[in-house]
C-alpha positions in Angstrom: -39.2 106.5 38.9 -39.7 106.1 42.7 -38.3 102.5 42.5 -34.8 103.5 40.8 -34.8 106.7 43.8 -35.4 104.0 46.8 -33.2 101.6 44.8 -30.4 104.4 44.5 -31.0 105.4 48.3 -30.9 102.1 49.4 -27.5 101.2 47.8 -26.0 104.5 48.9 -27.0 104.0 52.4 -25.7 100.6 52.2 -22.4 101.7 50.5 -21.9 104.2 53.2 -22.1 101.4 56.0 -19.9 99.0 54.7 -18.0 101.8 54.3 -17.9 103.6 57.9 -16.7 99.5 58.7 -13.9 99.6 57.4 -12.9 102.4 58.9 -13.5 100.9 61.9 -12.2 97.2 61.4 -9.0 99.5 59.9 -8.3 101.3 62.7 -9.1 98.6 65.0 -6.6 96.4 63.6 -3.6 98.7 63.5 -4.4 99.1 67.6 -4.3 95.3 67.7 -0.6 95.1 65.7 0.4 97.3 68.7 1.5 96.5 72.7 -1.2 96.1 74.7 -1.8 98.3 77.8 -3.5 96.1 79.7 -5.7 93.3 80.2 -7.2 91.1 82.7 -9.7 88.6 83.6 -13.0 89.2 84.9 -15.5 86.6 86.6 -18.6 88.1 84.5 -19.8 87.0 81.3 -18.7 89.3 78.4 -21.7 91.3 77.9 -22.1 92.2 81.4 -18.8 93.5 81.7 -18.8 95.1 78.7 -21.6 97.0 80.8 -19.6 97.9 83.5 -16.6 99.3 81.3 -19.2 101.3 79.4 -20.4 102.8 82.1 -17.1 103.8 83.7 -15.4 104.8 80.6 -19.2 107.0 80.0 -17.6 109.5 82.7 -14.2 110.4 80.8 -13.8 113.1 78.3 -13.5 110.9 75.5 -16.7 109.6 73.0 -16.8 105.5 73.1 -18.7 103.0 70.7 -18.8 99.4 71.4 -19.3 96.5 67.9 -18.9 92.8 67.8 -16.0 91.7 65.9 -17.2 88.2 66.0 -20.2 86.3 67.3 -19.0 85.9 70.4 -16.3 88.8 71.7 -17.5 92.8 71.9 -15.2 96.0 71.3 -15.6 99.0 73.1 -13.5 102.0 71.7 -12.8 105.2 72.4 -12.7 108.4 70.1 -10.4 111.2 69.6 -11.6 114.7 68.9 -11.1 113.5 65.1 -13.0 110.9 65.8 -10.0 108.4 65.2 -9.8 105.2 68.0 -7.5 106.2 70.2 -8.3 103.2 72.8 -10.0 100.0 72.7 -10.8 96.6 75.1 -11.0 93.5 73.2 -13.5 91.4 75.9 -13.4 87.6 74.7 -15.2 85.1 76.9 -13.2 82.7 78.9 -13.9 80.0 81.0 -14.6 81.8 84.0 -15.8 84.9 82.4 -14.3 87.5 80.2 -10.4 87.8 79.5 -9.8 91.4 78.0 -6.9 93.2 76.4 -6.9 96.7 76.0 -4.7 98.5 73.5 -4.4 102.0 72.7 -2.0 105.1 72.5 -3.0 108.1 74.6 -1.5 109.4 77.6 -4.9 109.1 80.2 -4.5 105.3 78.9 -3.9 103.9 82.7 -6.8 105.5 83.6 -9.2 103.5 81.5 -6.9 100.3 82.6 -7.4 101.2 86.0 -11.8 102.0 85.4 -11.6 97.8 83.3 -10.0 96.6 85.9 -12.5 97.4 88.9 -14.9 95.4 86.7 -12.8 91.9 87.2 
C-alpha cells in the first residue's frame, strides 16, 4: 500500500515538472520568434556572466529564474506579476566569451539592456 502511495507521489511530482517545463520552454520560445532588444558580447565565460546579469537584474522589481536550454548556453528570465516571462538573455558561449541576445516586451526593457551590457 505504501509502495503504490510513493509510486503515485513520485509520478505526480514528476508529472508536475515536466509540466511546469513546458511552460517555460513555451513561453521561452514565443520570446525567441520575436525582435530582439538587445545583445552583445562579453569577454567572460557564460556562467560568469550569467553571474553578473543575475546580480544586476536581482535589484529590479521584477522576479528572475535562470535554466539551461542546452548543455552549453544558460537563460535568465524575468517574471511578470502573473508570473508570465516578460524578459529573457539567451547567453551562448563564443569564442571570446559569451554572445547574448535578449528578447522581451516590457517598457523598463532598456534598463535590463543597459544592467547586460556593463557585464561585456
Amino acid at each position: 500500500m505504501k509502495t503504490q502511495r510513493l509510486a503515485a507521489a513520485v509520478t505526480f511530482a514528476f508529472s508536475f515538472a515536466v509540466l511546469a517545463l513546458s511552460a517555460c520552454a513555451t513561453q521561452y520560445d514565443s520570446l525567441i520568434k520575436t525582435v530582439p532588444v538587445g545583445s552583445g558580447t562579453s569577454h567572460l565565460a557564460v556562467l560568469p556572466f550569467v553571474a553578473c546579469v543575475k546580480a544586476k537584474w536581482a535589484t529590479r522589481p521584477l522576479k528572475i529564474s535562470e535554466y539551461s536550454p542546452n548543455a552549453d548556453g544558460d537563460v535568465i528570465a524575468v517574471h511578470g506579476a502573473n508570473g508570465q516571462t516578460m524578459l529573457l538573455i539567451d547567453a551562448e558561449p563564443s569564442a571570446n566569451g559569451t554572445g547574448y541576445t535578449i528578447y522581451g516586451d516590457i517598457v523598463s526593457a532598456s534598463a535590463y539592456v543597459a544592467d547586460a551590457h556593463k557585464c561585456d
